[in-house]
N, C-alpha and C positions, 0 to 999 in steps of 0.2 A: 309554485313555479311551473310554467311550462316546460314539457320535455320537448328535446329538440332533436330533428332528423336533418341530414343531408340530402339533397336533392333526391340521390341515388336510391335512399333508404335503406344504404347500407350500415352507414354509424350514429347512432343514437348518444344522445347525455342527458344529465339529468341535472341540470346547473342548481347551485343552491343560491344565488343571487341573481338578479336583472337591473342591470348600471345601465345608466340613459341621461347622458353628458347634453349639453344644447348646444354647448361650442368649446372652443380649442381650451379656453380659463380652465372651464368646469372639468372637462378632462382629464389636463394637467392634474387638478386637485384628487378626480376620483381615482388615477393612478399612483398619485402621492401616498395616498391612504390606503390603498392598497399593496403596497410596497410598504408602509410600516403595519400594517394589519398582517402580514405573511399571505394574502390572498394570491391564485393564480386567475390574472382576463382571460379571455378570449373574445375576439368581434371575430362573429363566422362570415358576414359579409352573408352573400346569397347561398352557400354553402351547397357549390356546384364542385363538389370534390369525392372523390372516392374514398379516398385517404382519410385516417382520423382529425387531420391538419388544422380544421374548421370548430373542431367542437370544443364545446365551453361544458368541461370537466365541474368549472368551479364557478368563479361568475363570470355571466353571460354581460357583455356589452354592445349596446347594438345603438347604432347609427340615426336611429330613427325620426331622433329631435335635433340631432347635427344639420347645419345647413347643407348645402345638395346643389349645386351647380356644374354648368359643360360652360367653358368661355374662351373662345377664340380669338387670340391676338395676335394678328399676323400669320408667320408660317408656326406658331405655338398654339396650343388650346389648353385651358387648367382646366382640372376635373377635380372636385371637390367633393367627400362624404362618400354616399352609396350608390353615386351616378353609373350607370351600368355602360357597358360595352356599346349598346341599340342603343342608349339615348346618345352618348358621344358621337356616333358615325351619325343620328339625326343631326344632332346641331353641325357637323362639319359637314353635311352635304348642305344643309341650307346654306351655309357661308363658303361655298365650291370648294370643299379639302376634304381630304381622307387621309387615314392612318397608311402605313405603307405597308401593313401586310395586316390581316387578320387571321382569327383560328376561325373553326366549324361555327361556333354558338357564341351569340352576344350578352345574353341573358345575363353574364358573371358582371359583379363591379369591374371596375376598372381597377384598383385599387388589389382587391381580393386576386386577379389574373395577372397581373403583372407581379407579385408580389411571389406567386407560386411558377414563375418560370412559363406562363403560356406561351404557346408558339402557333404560329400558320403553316405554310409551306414554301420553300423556296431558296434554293442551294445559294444564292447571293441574298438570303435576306434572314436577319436575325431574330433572334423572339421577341414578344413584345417591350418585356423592361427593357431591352437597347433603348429605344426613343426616349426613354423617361429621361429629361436633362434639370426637373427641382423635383423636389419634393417637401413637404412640410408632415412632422409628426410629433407624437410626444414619446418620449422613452417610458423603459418599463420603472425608469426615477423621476418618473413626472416633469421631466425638462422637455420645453417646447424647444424644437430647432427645426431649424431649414437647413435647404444643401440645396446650393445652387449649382451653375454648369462647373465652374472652375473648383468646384471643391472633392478632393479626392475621395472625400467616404462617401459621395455620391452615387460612386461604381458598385462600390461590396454592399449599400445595402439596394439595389436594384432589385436582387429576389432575396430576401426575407425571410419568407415564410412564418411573418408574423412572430417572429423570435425577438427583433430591437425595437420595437414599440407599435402607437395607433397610427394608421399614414392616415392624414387626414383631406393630402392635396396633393395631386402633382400634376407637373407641368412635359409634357410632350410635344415629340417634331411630329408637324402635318407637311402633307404633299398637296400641290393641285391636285382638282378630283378628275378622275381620268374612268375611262371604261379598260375592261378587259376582255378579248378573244378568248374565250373557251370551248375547246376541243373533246370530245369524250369519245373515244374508239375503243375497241374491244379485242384485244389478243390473248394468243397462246400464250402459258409462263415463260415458254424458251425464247418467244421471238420478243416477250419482255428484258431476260436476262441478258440477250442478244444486244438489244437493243437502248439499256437504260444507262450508259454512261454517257451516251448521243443523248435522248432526252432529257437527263438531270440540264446538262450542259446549256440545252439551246431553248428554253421554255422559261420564264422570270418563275413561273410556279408550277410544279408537277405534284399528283396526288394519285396513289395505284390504289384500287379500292378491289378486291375480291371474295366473292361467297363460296367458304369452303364447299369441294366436291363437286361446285360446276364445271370449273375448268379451264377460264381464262379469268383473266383480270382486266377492269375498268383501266385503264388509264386518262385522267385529265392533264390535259395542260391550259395555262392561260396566260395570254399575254398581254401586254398594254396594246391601246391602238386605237383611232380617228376614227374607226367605223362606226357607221348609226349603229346607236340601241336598236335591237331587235326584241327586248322584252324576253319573257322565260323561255319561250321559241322551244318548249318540252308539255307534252302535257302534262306529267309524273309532278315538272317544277312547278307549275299551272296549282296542280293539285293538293303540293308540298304548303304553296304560300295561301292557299283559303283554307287550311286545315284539313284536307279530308284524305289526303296521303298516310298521317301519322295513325288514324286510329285503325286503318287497314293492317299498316303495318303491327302494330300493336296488336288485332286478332292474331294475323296471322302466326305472332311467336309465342302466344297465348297457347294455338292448337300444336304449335311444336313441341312445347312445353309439356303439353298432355300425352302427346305420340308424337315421342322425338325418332322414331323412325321413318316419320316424316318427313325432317326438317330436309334431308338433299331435294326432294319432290319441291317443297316450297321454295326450296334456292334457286331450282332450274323455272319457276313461277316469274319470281322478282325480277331474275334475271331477263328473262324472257321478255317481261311486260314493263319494266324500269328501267333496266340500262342500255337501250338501244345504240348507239352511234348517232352522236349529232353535235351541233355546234350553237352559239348563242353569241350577241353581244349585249354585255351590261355594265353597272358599275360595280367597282373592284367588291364591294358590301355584299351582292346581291351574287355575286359569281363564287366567293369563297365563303359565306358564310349559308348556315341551313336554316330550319324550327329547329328546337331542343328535339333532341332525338326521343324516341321508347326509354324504360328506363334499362338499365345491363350494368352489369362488372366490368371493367377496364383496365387494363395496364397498358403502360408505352413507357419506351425502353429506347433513351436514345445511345447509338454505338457509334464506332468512330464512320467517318464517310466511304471508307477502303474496305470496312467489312460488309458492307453492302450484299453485296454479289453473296458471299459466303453464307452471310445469317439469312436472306433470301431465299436460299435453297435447303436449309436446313428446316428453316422455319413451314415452307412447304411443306417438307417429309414430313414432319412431326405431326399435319394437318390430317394428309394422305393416310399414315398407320395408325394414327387413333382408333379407335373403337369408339368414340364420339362425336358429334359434327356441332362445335359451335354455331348457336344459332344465329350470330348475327355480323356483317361486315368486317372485313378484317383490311386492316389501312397501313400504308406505308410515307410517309414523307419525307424533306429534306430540309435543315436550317443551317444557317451561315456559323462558322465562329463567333464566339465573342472571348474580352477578358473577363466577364462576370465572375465572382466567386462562388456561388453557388447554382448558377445557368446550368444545365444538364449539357450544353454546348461550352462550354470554359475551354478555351485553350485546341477546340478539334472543330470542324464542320462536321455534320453529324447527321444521319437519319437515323426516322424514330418508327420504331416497331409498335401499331397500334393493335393490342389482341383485346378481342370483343366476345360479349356471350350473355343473353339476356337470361338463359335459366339458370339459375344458381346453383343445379346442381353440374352443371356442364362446366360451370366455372370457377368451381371447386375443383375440379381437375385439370383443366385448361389452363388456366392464367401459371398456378404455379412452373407446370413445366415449362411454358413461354417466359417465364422469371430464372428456370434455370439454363435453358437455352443464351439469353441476355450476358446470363454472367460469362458465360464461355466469352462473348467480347466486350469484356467490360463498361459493358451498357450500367448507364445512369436511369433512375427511374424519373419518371414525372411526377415531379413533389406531392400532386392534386390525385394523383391513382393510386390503385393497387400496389403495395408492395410491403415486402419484407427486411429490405434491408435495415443494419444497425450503425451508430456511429463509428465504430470500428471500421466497418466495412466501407461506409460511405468515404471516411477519409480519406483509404489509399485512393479511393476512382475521380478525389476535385485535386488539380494541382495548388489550388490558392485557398485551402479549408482552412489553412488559421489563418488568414487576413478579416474573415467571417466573423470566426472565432471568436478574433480579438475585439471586435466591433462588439459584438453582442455583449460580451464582458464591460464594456464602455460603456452599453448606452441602456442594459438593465442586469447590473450585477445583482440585484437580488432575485429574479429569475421570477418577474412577476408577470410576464409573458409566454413561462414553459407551462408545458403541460404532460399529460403521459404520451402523446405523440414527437415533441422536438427532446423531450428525455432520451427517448429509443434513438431520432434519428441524427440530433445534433450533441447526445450528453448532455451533463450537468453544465450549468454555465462556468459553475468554477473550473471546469474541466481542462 
């Protein structure tokens, strides 16, 4: 059996089977049989997760001989099997439509991102699973079902996390394809803190990006709008999209890695020679999303939208008196309410605290206190990162954790979809 990493290369397994279904029947069957066998699946999907969430403990199922489609019908597109993020937004700009909001990296399934709560940015616009209105899967009891718009369990199983079975298909709202006005200016933290309840407000999508120890923060904003494409109108983005951005970047946290008393010298670099002030017009695809970044440790930590301000300033200090300087971008953004039951946004509008750090040992130090900071405002983790939390803990922070619950006890009471990761974060199914 092949051993398996996640992207990150941070969690490994060592599966003792490889299931490889050709279609929805056969599936059905090899999760039937699995489910009286006592086996635990897993399908890691592209396994762009920090989290143990992706990996196949026991047997590994993987997608490969599933069929594989993007189909646009209407203002709807279905996404079928292992169809990625990048091939979706290709076939919907060939047919003039886009998703209404995207995250950083398209690389993920569509299926696998939506399933763990992914989000973009954008204080009126919610995370990905909002749009999903069908979906087709089989349970962890080998029943195939659909859940169309009008069906209530359509909501609770929107994120997942791969706990009620294989999704094999779902159906999503598109928009006309539009461009977006993007802004990148350069400020002080104060005339940020000053200033950020005016740009959440008047911007469709804001995104603060800063390198510890420089001293101000990126801010983007981007809006819809008629104006011509101007193309990447940067040479950094120039650079980003033929490849030769990334492996600069890549030395360059390579030698901070080695003499990390480096790393502010090479911040005040980046900054210097990347983040200038400028502006661009493109499509929404090309404006919010990147390449896969270097690889690094990750946590994000969504809290309610009021403690903003608060965890903001805290989250500075904590940067400023380290005796460490993570090496790599440290991100802020904003997402809409939803009623999802397990959304890291249920029931609040919410920004998400993104802490970064390619050396691992910098992030053995870092992420945690940024996890214990989090909890002081009862920040939710992002299913796909870093984290520690347990199903005790997780429950008091969703207001609708048993409608979940009870789903999953539905649609795989013999718990042929847990693994040692949803043990820790969602309990025993009989639970």
């Amino acid at each position: 059996m092949p051993r398996w990493t996640n992207w990150a290369r941070t969690v490994t397994a060592t599966p003792g089977e490889l299931l490889c279904p050709q279609d929805d029947e056969e599936l059905a069957t090899t999760l039937s049989r699995a489910a009286s066998d006592g086996r635990r699946v897993k399908i890691p999907g592209s396994g762009h997760s920090w989290s143990e969430i992706a990996a196949p403990n026991d047997a590994w199922l993987t997608f490969q001989k599933m069929p594989r489609s993007v189909v646009v019908e209407g203002e709807l597109v279905r996404v079928r099997g292992a169809s990625t993020l990048g091939e979706l937004c290709d076939t919907l700009e060939a047919q003039g439509r886009m998703l209404p909001n995207l995250g950083s990296v398209t690389a993920q399934t569509v299926i696998g991102a939506t399933a763990t709560g992914t989000h973009g940015t954008g204080a009126t616009l919610p995370i990905l699973s909002a749009g999903v209105v069908g979906m087709k899967l089989v349970t962890g009891a080998g029943e195939r079902v659909s859940l169309g718009p009008d069906d209530p369990t359509l909501n609770d199983a929107r994120v997942h996390l791969g706990a009620l079975g294989v999704v094999t298909e779902l159906t999503l709202r598109t928009l006309p394809r539009q461009r977006l006005q993007e802004r990148l200016i350069n400020l002080p933290f104060d005339a940020v803190l000053e200033r950020l309840d005016e740009l959440v407000a008047s911007h469709r999508h804001l995104r603060l990006w800063w390198l510890p120890k420089v001293g101000c923060v990126q801010v983007y904003t981007a809006d819809l709008t008629d104006a011509p494409d101007t193309g990447p109108n940067a040479l950094t983005i120039h650079l980003d999209r033929i490849g030769v951005q990334q492996p600069i970047f890549t030395m360059l946290l390579a030698i901070g890695r080695l003499l990390p008393a480096l790393v502010p010298l090479i911040h005040r670099f980046a900054q210097a020679t990347s983040f200038g002030d400028r502006a661009r017009v493109e499509d929404l695809r090309r404006v919010l999303s990147m390449p896969v970044p270097a690889r690094h440790h990750e946590v994000e930590l969504a809290i309610p939208r009021e403690a903003t301000l608060d965890a903001l300033k805290e989250w500075w200090a904590l940067l400023d008196r380290a005796d460490y300087v993570p090496d790599f971008v440290q991100e802020l953004r904003f997402v809409a309410a939803d009623d999802i039951p397990l959304s890291p946004c249920s029931g609040r509008a919410s920004a998400y605290l993104g802490g970064y750090a390619a050396n691992p040992s910098t992030a053995a130090r870092y992420l945690p206190e940024l996890l214990a900071l989090g909890r002081a405002y009862a920040a939710r983790p992002h299913w796909g990162k870093v984290f520690d939390h347990d199903h005790a803990e997780l429950a008091t922070l969703y207001p609708r954790w048993a409608n979940f619950q009870a789903l999953r006890r539905r649609f795989d009471p013999a718990g042929v979809l847990s693994s040692p990761f949803t043990e820790r974060v969602l309990g025993p199914v009989s639970s």
